[in-house]
N, C-alpha and C positions, 0 to 999 in steps of 0.2 A: 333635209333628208327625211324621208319618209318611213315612218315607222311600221313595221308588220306587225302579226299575229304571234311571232314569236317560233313559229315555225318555219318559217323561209316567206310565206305569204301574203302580199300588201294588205292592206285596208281592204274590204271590198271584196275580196277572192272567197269564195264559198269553196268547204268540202264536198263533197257530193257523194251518195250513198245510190247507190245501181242494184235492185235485185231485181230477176226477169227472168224469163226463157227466153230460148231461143224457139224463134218461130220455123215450122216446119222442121227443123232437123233433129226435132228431140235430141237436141245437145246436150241439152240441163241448162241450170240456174248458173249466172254469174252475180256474184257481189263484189262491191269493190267501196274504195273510199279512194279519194285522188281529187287533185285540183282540175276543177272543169269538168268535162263529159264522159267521165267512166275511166281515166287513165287508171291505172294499175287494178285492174279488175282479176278476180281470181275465181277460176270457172269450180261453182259447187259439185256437178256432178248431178248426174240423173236421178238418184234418190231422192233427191230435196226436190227438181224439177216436175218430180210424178207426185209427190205427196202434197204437193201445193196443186198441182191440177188438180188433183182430186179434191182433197180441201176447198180451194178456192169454187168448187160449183156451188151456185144458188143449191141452199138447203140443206147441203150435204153434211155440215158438221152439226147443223140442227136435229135431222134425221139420226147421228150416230152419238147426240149427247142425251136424247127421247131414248134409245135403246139401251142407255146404259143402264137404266133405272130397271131392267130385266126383259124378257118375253111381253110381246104384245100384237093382238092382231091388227091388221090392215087396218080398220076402220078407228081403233084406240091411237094408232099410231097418226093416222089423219087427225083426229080433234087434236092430239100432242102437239102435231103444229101447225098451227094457224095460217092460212091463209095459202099454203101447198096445194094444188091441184091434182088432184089423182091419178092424171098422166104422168106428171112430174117426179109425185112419191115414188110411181112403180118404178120411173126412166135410173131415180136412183137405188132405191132398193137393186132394181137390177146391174146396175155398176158396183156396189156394197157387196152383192153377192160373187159378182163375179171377180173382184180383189180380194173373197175368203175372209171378208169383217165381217157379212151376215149370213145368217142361216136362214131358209125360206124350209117350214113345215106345213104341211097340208091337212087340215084336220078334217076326216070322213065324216058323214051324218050331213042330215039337215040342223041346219042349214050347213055348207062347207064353210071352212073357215081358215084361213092360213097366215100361221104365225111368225113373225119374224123375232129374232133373237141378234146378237151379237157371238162370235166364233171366237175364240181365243185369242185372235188374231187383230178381232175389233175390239175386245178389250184391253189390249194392250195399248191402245192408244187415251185412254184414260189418263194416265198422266200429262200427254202433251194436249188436250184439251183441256184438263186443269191448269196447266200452265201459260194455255193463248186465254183463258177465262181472267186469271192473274192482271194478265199482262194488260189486256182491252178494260181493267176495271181503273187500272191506276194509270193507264195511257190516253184513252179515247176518249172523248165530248159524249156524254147521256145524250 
């Protein structure tokens, strides 16, 4: 007789952990835990599905952990992070702005100059990127 895991499950049988979207149909996220290929998966919900898209772009929590630190223009904000492309900054600053975490100021004179900031809205997210900072210290390979 052969002995299990102690939960129903032979030798050999792996849990499996599923998180995702769903592609094209902004369903949301499922997670699940289950023997094999996603059995008993339980659908997160769009919330979590849009805040990992966003999250999940090149940059982007880079871009919104540089702002936490207060007000800074465009070009402060480029040396902040290295190796960011100017096209890139601006693609997300303009995704930032347009979910209401950033603010985009235009300062007159010569030279112009325009400031971006964090929105009530972007700071509120300070705890859960304390919290993925936590988790990536005591989790992930340097």
């Amino acid at each position: 007789m052969s002995r299990g895991h102690g939960d129903g499950r032979p030798h050999g049988a792996t849990v499996g952990t599923t998180i995702g979207t769903s592609v094209g149909t902004g369903a949301g996220a499922t997670i699940g835990t289950g023997v094999g290929a996603g059995e008993a998966c339980e659908t997160l919900g769009e919330p979590l599905a849009r805040v990992m898209t966003l999250l999940g772009k090149r940059w982007t929590g880079v871009v919104l952990a540089t702002l936490m630190a207060g007000p800074v223009n465009f070009s402060e904000l480029r040396r902040g992070v290295p190796g960011i492309s100017d096209r890139v900054l601006n693609e997300r600053l303009t995704e930032l702005a347009g979910e209401n975490l950033v603010s985009r100021t235009v300062i007159e004179g010569p030279p112009l100059r325009v400031r971006y900031e964090l929105t009530e809205h972007g700071y509120a997210l300070r705890p859960a990127l304390g919290e993925l900072t936590r988790w990536a210290e005591q989790h992930l390979s340097a």
